[in-house]
C-alpha positions in Angstrom: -3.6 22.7 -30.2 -2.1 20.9 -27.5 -4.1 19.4 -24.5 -0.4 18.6 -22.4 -1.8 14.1 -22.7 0.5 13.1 -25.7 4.6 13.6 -26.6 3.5 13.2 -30.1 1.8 11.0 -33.2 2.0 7.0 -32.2 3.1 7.6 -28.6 1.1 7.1 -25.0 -0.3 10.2 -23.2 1.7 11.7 -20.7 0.5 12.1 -17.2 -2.0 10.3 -14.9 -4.9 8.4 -16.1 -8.2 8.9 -14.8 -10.1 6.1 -14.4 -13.7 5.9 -13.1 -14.4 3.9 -9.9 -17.6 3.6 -7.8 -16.3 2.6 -4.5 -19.3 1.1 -3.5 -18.8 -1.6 -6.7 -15.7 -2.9 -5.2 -15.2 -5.5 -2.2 -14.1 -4.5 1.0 -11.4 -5.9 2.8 -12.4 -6.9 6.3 -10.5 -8.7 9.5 -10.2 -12.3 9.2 -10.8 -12.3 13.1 -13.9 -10.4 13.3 -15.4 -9.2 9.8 -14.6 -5.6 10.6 -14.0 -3.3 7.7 -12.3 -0.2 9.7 -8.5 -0.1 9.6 -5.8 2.1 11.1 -2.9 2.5 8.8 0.8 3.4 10.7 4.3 2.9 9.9 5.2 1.4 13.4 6.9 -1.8 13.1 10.5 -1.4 11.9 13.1 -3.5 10.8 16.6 -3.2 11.0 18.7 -3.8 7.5 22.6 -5.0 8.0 25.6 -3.6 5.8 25.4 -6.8 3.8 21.8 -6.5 2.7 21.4 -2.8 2.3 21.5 -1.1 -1.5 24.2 1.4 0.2 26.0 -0.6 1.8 25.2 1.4 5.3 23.0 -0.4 7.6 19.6 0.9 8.0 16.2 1.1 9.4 13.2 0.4 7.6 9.5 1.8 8.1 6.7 -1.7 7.3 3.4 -0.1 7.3 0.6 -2.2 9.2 -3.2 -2.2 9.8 -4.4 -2.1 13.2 -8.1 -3.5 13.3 -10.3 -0.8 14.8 -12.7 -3.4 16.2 -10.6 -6.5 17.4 -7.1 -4.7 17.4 -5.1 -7.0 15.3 -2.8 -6.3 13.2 -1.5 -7.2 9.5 0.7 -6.4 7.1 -0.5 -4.7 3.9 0.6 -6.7 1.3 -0.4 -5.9 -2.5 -3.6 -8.0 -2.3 -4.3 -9.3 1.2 -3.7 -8.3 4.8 -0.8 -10.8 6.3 -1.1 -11.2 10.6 1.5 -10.4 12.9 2.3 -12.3 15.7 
């Protein structure tokens, strides 16, 4: 019987993973201005892409997402591991 996880003997299951996490076991990422931990996510700042730099060769528009500090009212950058300011 088939439980839909693995393609076959040998091979990796197929689908998402579920993973246990306890939220309250993990560090929270907080404003380097104030030490808030509440954050507004938006796609507002957008950059424009030339002909020469763009995959399609058309020139386009793309979407950065940012976090807007609900405290202080900064904002960052999300990068993968840290929040980078924007002046």
């Amino acid at each position: 019987m088939s439980n839909g996880r693995s393609t076959g003997y040998g091979k990796p299951p197929v689908g998402p993973v579920k993973i246990n996490i306890n939220l309250n076991d993990l560090e929270d990422v907080v404003c380097p201005n104030c030490d808030n931990s509440i954050f507004s996510l938006s796609f507002v700042r957008m950059k424009k892409l030339g002909v020469v730099q763009s995959p399609n060769n058309k020139p386009m528009i793309l979407k950065v997402e940012v976090a807007v500090c609900s405290k202080c009212e900064s904002v960052f950058q999300v990068a993968e591991d840290k929040l980078i300011p924007i002046t």
